[in-house]
C-alpha positions in Angstrom: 2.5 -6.0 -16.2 5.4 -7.1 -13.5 4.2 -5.7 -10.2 6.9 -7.5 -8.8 9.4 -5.4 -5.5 7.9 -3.8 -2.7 5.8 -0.4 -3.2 5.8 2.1 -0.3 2.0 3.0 1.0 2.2 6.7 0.2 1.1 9.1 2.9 0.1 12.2 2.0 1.6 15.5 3.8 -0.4 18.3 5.1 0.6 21.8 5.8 0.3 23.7 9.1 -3.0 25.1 7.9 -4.2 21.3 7.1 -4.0 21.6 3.4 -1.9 19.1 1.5 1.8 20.0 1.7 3.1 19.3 -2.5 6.4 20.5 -1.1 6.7 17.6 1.3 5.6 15.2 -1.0 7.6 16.0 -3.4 10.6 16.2 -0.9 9.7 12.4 0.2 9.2 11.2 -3.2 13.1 12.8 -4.5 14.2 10.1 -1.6 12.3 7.4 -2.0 13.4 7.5 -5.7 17.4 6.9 -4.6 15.9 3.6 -2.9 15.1 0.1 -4.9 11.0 0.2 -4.2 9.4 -0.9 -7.4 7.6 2.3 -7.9 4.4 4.0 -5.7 0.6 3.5 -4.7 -0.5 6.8 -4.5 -4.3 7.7 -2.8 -4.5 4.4 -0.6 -5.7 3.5 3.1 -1.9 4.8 4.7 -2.6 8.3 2.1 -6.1 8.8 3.6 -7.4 8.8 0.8 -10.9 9.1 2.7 -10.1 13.0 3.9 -9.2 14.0 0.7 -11.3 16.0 -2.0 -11.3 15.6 -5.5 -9.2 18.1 -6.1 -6.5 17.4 -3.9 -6.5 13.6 -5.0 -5.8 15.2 -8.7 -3.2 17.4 -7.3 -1.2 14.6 -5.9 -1.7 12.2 -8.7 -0.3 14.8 -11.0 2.5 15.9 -8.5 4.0 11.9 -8.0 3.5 10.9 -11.3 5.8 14.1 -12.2 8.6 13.5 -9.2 8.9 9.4 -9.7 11.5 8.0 -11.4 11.2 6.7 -14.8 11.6 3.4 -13.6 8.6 3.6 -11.1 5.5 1.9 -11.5 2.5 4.0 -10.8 -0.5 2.5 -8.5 -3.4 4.7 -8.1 -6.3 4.0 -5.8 -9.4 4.5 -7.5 -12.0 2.7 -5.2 -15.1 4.5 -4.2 -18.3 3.0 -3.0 -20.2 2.7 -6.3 -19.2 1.2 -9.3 -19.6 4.4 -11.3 -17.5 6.3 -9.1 -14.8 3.7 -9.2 -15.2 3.2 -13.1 -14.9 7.4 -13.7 -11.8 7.2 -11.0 -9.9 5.1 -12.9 -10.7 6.4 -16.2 -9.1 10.1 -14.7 -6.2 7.6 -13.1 -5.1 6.4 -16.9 -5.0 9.6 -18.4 -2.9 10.8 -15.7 -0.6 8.2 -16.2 -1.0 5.4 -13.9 0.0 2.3 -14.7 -2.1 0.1 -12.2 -5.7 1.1 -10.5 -5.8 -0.5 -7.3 -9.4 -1.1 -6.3 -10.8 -1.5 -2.9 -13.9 -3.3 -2.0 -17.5 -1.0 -1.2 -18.5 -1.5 2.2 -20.9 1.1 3.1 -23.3 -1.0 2.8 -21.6 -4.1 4.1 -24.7 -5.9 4.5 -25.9 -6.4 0.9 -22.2 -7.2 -0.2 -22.3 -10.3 -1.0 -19.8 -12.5 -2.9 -22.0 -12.1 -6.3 -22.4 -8.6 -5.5 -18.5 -7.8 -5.1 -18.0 -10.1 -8.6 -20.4 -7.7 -10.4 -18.5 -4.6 -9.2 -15.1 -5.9 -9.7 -15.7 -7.4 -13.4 -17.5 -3.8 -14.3 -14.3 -1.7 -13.5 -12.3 -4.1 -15.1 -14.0 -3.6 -18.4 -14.1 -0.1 -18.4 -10.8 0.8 -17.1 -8.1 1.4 -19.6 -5.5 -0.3 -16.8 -5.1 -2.8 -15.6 -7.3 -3.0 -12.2 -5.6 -5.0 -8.7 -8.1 -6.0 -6.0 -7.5 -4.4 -3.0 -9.0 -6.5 0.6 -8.2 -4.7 3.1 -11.0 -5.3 6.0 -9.4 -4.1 9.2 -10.8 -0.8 7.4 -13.9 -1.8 5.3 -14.9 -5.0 7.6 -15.1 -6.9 4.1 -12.5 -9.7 3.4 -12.0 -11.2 -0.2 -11.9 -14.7 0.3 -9.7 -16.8 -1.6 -12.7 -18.0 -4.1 -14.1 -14.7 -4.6 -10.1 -14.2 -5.9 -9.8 -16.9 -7.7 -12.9 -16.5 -9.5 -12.0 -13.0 -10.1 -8.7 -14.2 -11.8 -10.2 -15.1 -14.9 -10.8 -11.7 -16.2 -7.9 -10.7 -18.7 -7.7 -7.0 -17.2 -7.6 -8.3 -13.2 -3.6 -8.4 -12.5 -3.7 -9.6 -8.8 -5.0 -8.4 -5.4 -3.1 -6.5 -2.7 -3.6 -8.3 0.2 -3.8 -6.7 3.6 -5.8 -9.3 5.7 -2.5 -10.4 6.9 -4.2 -14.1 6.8 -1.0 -16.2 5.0 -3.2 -18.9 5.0 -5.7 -17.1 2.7 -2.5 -15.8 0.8 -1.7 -19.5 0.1 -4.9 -20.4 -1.1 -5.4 -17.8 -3.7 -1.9 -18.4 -4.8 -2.5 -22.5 -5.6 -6.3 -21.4 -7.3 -4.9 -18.5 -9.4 -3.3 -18.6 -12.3 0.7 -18.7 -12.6 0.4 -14.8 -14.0 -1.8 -13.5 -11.5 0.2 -11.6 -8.7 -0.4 -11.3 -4.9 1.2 -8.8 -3.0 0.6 -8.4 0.4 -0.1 -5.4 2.7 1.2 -6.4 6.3 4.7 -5.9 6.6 4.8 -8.8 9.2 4.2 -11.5 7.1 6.0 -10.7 3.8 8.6 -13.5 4.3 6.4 -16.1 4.6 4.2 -14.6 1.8 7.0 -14.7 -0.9 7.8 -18.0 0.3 4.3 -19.3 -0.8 4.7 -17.2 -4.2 3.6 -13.5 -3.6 5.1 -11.6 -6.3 5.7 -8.1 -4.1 4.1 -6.4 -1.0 2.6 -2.7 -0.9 3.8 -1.5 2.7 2.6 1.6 4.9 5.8 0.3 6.8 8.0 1.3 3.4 6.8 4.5 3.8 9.0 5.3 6.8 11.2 2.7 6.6 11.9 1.3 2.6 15.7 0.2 2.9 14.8 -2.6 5.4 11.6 -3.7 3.3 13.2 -4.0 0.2 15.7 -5.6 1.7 13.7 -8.5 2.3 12.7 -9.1 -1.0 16.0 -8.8 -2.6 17.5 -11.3 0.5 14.7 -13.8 -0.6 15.1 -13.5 -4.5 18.8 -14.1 -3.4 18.6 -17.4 -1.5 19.8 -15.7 1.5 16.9 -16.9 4.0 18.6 -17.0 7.2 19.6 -12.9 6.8 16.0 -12.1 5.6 14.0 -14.3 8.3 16.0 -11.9 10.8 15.4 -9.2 8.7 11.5 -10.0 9.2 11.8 -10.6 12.7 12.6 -7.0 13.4 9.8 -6.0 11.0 7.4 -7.9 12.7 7.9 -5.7 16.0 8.2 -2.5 14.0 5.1 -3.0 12.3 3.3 -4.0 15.4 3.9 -0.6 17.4 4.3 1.9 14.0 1.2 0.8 11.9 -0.9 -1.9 14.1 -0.7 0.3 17.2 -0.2 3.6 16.0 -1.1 3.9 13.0 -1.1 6.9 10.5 -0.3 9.0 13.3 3.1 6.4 14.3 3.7 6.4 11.1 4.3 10.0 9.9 6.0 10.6 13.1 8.5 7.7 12.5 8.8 9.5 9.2 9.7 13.1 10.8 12.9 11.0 12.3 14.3 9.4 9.4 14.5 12.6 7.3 11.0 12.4 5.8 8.0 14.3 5.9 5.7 12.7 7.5 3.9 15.5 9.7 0.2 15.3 11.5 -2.6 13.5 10.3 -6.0 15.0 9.5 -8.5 15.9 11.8 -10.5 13.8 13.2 -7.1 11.6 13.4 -4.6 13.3 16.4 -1.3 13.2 16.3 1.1 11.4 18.4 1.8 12.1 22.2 5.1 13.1 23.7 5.2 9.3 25.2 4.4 7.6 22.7 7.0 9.7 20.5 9.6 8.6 23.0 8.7 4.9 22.5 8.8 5.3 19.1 12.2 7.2 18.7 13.3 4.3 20.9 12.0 1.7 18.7 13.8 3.3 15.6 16.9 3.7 17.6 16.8 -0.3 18.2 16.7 -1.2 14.8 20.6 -2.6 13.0 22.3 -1.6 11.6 21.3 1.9 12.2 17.7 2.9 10.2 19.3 6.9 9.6 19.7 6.9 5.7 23.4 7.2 4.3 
């Protein structure tokens, strides 16, 4: 399994009557498929995944793994907060026709997690599930951070690929990379460090930034895997500012709406996240507008 490229964090489009918008995301999905991402992770942290029922996590399974290019690869998130739930999530993601689950770590009950406890989960979904599973630390949201042990440890089950990333700590992304493995692949979730990150080794990078903006992430990668450092370290430079106001600042909100301006459909968060203000829409537009050569698709 090559998860190698850059994956765009899906968001996931509601109507004006707060339901999810198929429409949309099948409008987004027709141009991200004209772009070089790798393929799609579909019901993550940037898709909240957390306001979403059952049956409109189903419904957009089925409705990406219909619209995506043959080429794609297919990353579901299948993490819930206990180890049956996540086991009976992935099972569902395989037969739907996901290629990857991507597994985030419990934290409801943050207290009791410790290291031994998050082994015993992990290792559990990974010999039930029918596809190969990718750790997922992502603790700005769940306040729980896979240290590199933990991940290294980890590596030695046959059906755990690699670990998406989104601490945003390179140094932690260097040490799991020199403990794991040569076929054990990082990719990292913070679009400012990517660079640096595939220096070290990291074999791709699953962005909510490549949501709105996928040309310029991609572009990154393929300057790297070229030789062509100097273009890609500007490249990154821009990113890094870009990420900081869209997703650090922003968030799902800044992100949707920087989505509306590229030709996407990004739309309003659900309730209890707000929408963008007028102001900060201005600074945003702004931001886009900044960006060279121009961000507007072709």
């Amino acid at each position: 399994m090559n998860l190698s490229g850059v994956y765009p964090a899906l968001t996931t489009p509601f109507d004006r009557d707060g339901g999810v918008s198929l429409s949309d995301l099948k409008h987004n999905i027709r141009l991200y498929n004209a772009t070089d991402l790798a393929g799609y992770v579909v019901l993550g942290s940037t898709g909240e995944s957390v306001l979403l029922s059952h049956a409109e996590k189903e419904s957009i399974l089925e409705l990406v793994r219909d619209a995506a290019g043959t080429e794609k690869r297919l990353i579901a998130g299948t993490g819930a907060e206990s180890t049956g739930e996540t086991i009976e999530q992935t099972k569902r993601a395989a037969e739907i026709g996901y290629h990857v689950a991507l597994v985030k770590t419990p934290h409801y009950y943050k207290p009791s997690y410790k290291p031994h406890v998050l082994a015993r989960h992990f290792r559990s979904v990974a010999d039930a599930s029918p596809i190969p599973v990718l750790l997922y630390s992502v603790p700005i949201f769940t306040g729980i951070a896979l240290e590199s042990a933990e991940v290294i440890a980890l590596s030695e089950h046959p059906n755990v690929v690699g670990i998406k990333d989104s601490s945003g700590d390179v140094r932690r992304v260097a040490e799991t990379i020199a403990g794991t493995p040569a076929d054990f692949q990082v990719l990292v979730g913070a679009a400012s460090t990517i660079l640096s990150c595939f220096v070290l080794g990291a074999a791709g990078a699953i962005l909510a930034l490549a949501s709105a903006l996928p040309e310029k992430c991609v572009a990154v990668h393929q300057l790297f895997r070229q030789g062509q450092l100097e273009k890609a370290r500007e490249l990154q430079l821009k990113l890094v500012q870009a990420s900081k106001v869209i997703v650090s600042e922003m968030g799902i909100a800044g992100l949707k709406c920087a989505m509306d301006l590229r030709e996407y459909r990004g739309g309003a968060p659900r309730l209890p996240l707000l929408p963008l203000q007028e102001e900060q829409k201005k600074q945003l537009s702004g931001l886009l507008a900044s960006l060279e050569p121009a961000t507007a698709r072709a």
